[in-house]
N, C-alpha and C positions, 0 to 999 in steps of 0.2 A: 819553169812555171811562169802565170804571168808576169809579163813586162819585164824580160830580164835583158832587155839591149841597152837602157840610157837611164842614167839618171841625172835629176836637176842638177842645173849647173851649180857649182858653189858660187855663194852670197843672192841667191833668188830664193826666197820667201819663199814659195811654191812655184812650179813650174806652172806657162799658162797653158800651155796643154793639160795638164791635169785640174790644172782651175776650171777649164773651159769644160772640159766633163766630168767634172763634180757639180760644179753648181751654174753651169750657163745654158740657158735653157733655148736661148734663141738659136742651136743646131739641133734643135729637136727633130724636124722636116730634113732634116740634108740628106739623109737615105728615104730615099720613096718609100720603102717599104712598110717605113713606122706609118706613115698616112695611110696607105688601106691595111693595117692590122688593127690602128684602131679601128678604122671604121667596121671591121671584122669584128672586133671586141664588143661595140656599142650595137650593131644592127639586130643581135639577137634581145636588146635590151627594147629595142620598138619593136620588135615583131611578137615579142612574149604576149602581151596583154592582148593581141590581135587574133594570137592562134587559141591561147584559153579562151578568151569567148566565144568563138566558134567551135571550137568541143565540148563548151561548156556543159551539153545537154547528155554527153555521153557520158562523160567522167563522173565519178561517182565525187559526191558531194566533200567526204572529208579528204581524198585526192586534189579535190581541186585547188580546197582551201589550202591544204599543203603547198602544193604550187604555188599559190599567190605567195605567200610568206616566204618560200624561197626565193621569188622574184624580186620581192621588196631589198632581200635580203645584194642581191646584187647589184641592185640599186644603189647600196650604198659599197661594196664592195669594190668593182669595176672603176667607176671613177677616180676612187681614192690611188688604188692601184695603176692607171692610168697617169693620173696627174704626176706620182712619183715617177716614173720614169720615163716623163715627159721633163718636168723640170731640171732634171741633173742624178747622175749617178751617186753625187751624196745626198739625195731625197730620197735614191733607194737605198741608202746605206741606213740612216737612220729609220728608216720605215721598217727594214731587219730587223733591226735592234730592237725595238720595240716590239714588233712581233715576235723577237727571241723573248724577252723578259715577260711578255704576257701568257706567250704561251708555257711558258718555265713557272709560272705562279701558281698558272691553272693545275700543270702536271703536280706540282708538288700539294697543292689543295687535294687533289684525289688521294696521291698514295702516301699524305700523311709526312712526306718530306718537307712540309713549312715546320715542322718542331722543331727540327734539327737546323736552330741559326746557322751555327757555325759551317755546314756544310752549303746552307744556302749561299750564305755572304760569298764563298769560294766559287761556286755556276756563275753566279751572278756576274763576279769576278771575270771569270774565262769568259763568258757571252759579252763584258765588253771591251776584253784583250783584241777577240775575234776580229769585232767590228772593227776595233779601232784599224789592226792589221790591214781589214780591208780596205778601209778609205785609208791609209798609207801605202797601199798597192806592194803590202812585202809581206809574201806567203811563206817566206821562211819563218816569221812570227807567229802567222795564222797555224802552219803546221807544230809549233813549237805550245803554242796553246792546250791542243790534246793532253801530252802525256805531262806538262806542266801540271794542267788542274788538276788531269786525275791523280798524280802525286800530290799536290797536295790536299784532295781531299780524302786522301789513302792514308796521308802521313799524322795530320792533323788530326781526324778520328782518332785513330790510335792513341795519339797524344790525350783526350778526356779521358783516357785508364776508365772505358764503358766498353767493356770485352760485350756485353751480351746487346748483339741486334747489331753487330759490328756489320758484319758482311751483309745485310740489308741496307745500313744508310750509306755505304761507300758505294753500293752497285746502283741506289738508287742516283744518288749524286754523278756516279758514271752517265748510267745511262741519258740523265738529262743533257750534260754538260754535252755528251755526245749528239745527240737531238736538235736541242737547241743552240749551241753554240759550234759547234764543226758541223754538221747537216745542213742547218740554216742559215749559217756562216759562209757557204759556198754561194748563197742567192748573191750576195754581196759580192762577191767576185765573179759575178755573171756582167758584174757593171763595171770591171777594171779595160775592159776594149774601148776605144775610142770610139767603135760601130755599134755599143752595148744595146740599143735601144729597140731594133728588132728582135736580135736575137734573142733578148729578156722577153720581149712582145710575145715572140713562138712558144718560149716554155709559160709564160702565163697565162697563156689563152689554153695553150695542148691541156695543161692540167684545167683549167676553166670547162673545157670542151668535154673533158672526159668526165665529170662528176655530171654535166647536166645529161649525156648520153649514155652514164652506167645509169642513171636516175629515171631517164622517161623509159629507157628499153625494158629495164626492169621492170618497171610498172607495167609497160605495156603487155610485153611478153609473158613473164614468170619464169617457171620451172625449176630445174630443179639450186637449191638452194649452194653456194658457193663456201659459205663455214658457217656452216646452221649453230655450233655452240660459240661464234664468238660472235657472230651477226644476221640474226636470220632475216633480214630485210633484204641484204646482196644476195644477188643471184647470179648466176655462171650465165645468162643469156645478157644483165648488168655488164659486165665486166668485158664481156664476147662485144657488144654493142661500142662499149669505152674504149676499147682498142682498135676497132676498125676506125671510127671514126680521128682517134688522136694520130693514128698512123695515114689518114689520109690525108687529115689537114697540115702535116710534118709534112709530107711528100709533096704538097702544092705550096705550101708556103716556103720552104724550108729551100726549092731548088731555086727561090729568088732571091732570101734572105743570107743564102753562104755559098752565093755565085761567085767562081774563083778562088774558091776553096774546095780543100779535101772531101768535106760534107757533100757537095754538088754532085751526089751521086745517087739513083734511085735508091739502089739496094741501100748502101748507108742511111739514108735518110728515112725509109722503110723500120733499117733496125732500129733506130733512134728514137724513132715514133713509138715502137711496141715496147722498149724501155721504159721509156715515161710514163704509157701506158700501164704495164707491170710494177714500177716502182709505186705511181699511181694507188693501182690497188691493194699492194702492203702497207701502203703507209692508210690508209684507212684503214685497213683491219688491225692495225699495229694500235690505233686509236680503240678502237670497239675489243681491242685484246684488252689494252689498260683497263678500259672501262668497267668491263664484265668481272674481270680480278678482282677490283678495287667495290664493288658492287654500287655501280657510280652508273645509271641510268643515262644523264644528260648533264653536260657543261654548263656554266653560268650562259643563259641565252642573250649572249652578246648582243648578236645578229641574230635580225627577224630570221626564223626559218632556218639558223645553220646552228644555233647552241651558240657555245664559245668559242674560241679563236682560232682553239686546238680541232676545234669538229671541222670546222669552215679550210683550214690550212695545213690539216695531217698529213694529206696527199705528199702538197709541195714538201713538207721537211726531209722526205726520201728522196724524191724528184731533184733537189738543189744539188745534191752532189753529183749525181750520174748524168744529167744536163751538163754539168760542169765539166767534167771530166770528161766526155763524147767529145764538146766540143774545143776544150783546150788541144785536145788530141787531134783531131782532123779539121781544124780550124782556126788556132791558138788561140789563146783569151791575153788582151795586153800587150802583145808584142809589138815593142815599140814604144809602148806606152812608159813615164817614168814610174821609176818603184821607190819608195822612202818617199816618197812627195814630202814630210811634214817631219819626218828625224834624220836625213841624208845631209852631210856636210855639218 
């Protein structure tokens, strides 16, 4: 798994190779590639307000206004996004983090899992074993995290002798801990590579790429509907539209960003692409699944135009792992890199 060749030497604080990609930001530029994905990131953020005015006259009024509100909404998204993984791989770690626990407040606001302290304090717990793990680049903790929490929020339950609604608040506690702390946990170790900054770049933009063009093709298009009882907004032409496009911009960008590697391959980088794509679209309906269960309309509207963190971010919590694991596999993630940075020696 990552970074299993070296670790710090004994009596070094932290190794500076791993200093240097956690928090030094002046290698931002040193692979060409991060400099045209942002600028792939940001160019659709000047051309938005260029192309709605000019169709302004076609689109029907409360579309439009939709649009704008989502665009605002990116506005502040992108950047923020951006800036983290420009500055250092520990400004994506904690930016994880934080999105693990905000989205983990929201989940448990809906289905009623903030009552239950005791099981919250233990997510909470594992979501920041996870992180820690990962800004210590040792995935044997990260894997040990799993069945740690859900033991002890298996064990612990039991322990309040509250037999009745048992297997609701454990599976609910599962489920999170699984979600947001191992799902979103992997985003974090997309940053254990020394080269992390493209390849973070591709899976943030693919999923970025794909909500705006499951969004306008739907719109545009229609027909017929993709899970009318968990979403009827998505549509199969949505989704058909999300994945061509994720899979083409995986295949152009994708044969510059993991040149010299296993990935550097059409077909791999094809299937890579409609992975994303795919997990993509479960992990939204997996949101609009919750939602509809829990008879929960809309999230705290964080974000102009996306709801709350969970609406704006549900894609990525599926996407984190299978991006990870694609590319640890025909690419490796860290190798080479040290592991124990901050408990080795």
């Amino acid at each position: 798994m990552p970074g299993t060749d070296r670790h710090p030497q004994p009596g070094d604080r932290v190794n500076p190779a791993a200093r240097d990609r956690l928090v030094n930001p002046l290698g931002a530029f040193d692979q060409p590639a991060t400099a045209v994905l942002l600028a792939v990131a940001l160019a659709p953020l000047a051309a938005a307000p260029v192309v709605l005015r000019v169709f302004r006259r076609v689109l029907p009024t409360d579309l439009r206004a939709d649009a704008w509100r989502r665009y605002t909404g990116w506005l502040v998204v992108v950047p923020v996004m951006a800036a983290a993984v420009l500055l250092g791989a520990g400004w994506v770690i904690v930016g994880a983090t934080v999105l693990s626990l905000l989205c983990f407040r929201e989940f448990a606001r809906v289905t009623g899992l903030f009552r239950e302290k005791l099981i919250c304090y233990l997510v909470v717990g594992g979501i920041a074993a996870a992180q820690f793990a990962a800004l210590d680049n040792w995935y044997g903790l990260f894997a040990a995290t799993f069945p740690l929490t859900i033991a002890g929020v298996a064990g612990f339950a039991a322990a309040q002798d509250r037999p009745k609604g048992y297997l609701q608040r454990v599976a609910l506690g599962t489920v999170a801990f699984g979600l947001f702390g191992s799902c979103l946990g992997h985003l974090s170790f997309l940053a254990a590579d020394a080269g992390y900054r493209p390849r973070l770049a591709l899976v943030l933009i693919a999923v970025g790429f794909w909500d705006v063009a499951r969004y306008a093709v739907g719109k545009a298009v229609g027909g017929p509907k993709l899970s009318p009882h968990t979403n009827p907004e998505r549509t199969v032409s949505g989704a058909v539209g999300g994945a061509v496009v994720v899979v083409g911009f995986v295949m152009a960008a994708g044969w510059w960003v993991f040149d010299g590697t296993g990935l550097h391959d059409p077909g791999r980088l094809a299937g890579f692409g409609l992975l994303i794509a795919v997990a993509a679209q479960l992990g939204d309906l997996m949101l609009a699944a919750i939602k509809a269960d829990a008879g929960v309309g809309h999230l705290d509207p964080l974000i102009p135009g996306h709801g709350g963190l969970l609406d704006r971010f549900d894609s990525l919590i599926l996407v984190a792992p299978v991006a990870f694991h694609v590319i640890h596999f025909f690419a490796g993630a860290g190798a080479a890199q040290p592991t124990r940075v901050f408990t080795s020696g």
